[in-house]
Structure formats: structure tokens, C-alpha cells
C-alpha positions in Angstrom: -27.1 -11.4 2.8 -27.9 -8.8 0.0 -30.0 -10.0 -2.6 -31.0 -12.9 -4.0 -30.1 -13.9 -7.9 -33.4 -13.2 -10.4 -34.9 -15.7 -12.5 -33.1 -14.2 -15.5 -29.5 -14.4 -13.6 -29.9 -17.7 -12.8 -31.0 -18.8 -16.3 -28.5 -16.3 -18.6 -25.1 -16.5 -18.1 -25.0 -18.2 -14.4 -21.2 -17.4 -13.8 -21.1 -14.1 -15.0 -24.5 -13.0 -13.0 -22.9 -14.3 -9.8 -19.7 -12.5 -10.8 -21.9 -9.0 -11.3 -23.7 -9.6 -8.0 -20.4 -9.7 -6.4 -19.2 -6.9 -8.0 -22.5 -5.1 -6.8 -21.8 -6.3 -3.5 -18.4 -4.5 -3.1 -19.7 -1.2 -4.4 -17.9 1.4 -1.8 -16.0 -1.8 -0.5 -12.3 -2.3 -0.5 -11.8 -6.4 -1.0 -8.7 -6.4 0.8 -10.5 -5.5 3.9 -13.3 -7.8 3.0 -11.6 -10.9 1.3 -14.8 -13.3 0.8 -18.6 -13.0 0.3 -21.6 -15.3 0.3 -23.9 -15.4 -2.8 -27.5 -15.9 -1.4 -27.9 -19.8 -1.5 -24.5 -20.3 -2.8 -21.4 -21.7 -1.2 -18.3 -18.8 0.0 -16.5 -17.2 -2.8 -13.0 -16.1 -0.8 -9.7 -14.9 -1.9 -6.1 -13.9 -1.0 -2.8 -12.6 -1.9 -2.3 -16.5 -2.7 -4.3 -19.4 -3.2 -3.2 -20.7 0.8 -5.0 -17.4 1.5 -7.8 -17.5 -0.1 -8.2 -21.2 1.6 -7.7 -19.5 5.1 -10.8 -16.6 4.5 -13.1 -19.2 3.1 -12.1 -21.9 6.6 -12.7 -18.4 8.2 -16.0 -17.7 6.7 -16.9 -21.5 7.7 -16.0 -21.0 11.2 -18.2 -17.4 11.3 -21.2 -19.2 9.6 -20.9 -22.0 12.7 -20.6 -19.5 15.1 -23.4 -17.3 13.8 -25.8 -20.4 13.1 -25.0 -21.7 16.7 -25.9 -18.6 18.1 -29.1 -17.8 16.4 -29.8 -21.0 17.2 -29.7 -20.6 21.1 -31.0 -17.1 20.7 -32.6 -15.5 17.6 -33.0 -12.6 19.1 -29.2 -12.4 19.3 -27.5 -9.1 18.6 -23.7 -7.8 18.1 -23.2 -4.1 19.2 -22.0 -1.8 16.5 -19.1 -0.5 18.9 -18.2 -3.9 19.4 -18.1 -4.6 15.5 -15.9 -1.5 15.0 -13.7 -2.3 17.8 -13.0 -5.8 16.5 -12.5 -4.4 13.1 -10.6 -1.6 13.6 -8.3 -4.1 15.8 -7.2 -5.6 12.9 -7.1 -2.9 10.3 -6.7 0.2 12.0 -2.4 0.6 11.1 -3.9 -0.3 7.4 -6.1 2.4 7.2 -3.5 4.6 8.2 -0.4 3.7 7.0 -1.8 1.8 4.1 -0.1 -1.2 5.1 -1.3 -4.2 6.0 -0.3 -5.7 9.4 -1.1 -9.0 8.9 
């Protein structure tokens, strides 16, 4: 979670303000690396190099939210290693980073 909308967000232009808090979000991001987000108290905003993508990261997203809420559940002191979180990610987007080309 990064921030939560103000009062003024909320009430201005609603779908622009989320669209700038995402756009915050990904500052120093790439969003083909990342391809979805959650807006604090907001359902997942995903996407894809197609729309049968896009559906894919936001199931994904789903299936992480389960995961995480079942686990915090049974443990809220529950922690992921850093190492681990690199190794995973790096699994999967290591030949991107340096090749520039996706392997997926």
C-alpha cells in the first residue's frame, strides 16, 4: 500500500486523481515489470500487452491477495526474506533485464 487518496482526490476529478496516484506510484518503476497495482481501498487496476493479459495479472493479483490475507491471517507476524523476493523476481526477469527481452 502507498498512500491513501485525500479528501480533495476523492471529491475533484475521481478518475483522474486515481490515474495520478498511479502514476506516482510507478515513479522509478518500469510497468512492464510491474503490470498491476492496488489503489488503497480500491479494487486492482492490471494491464497487458492485450486485454487476455491484462485479465491474467489482475486473476494474479487476486490469487497474491488470497495468499497474503491467508497468511497474515495464520501469522501476522509473517515475513518474506528480501533474498527470497529477489530470487523469485529475478527468476522471472532476469534474461529481460539483460537482453531487454521478455521471456515470457
Amino acid at each position: 500500500m502507498y498512500r491513501k487518496m485525500t479528501k480533495a482526490e476523492i471529491e475533484g476529478d475521481y478518475e483522474l486523481e486515481t490515474g495520478n496516484v498511479i502514476v506516482e506510484r510507478f515513479k522509478g518503476l518500469n510497468p512492464d515489470e510491474v503490470p498491476g497495482v492496488l489503489v488503497n481501498n480500491h479494487g486492482p487496476f492490471a494491464w497487458g500487452k492485450s486485454a487476455g493479459d491484462a485479465v491474467h495479472n489482475a486473476v494474479v493479483m487476486e490469487e497474491v491477495a488470497k495468499m497474503t490475507f491467508r497468511s497474515l491471517y495464520l501469522n501476522p507476524k509473517t515475513t518474506m526474506d528480501q533474498a527470497l523476493l529477489d530470487k523469485h523476481y529475478l527468476r522471472k526477469h532476469e534474461k529481460m533485464l539483460i537482453t531487454g527481452r521478455s521471456s515470457l
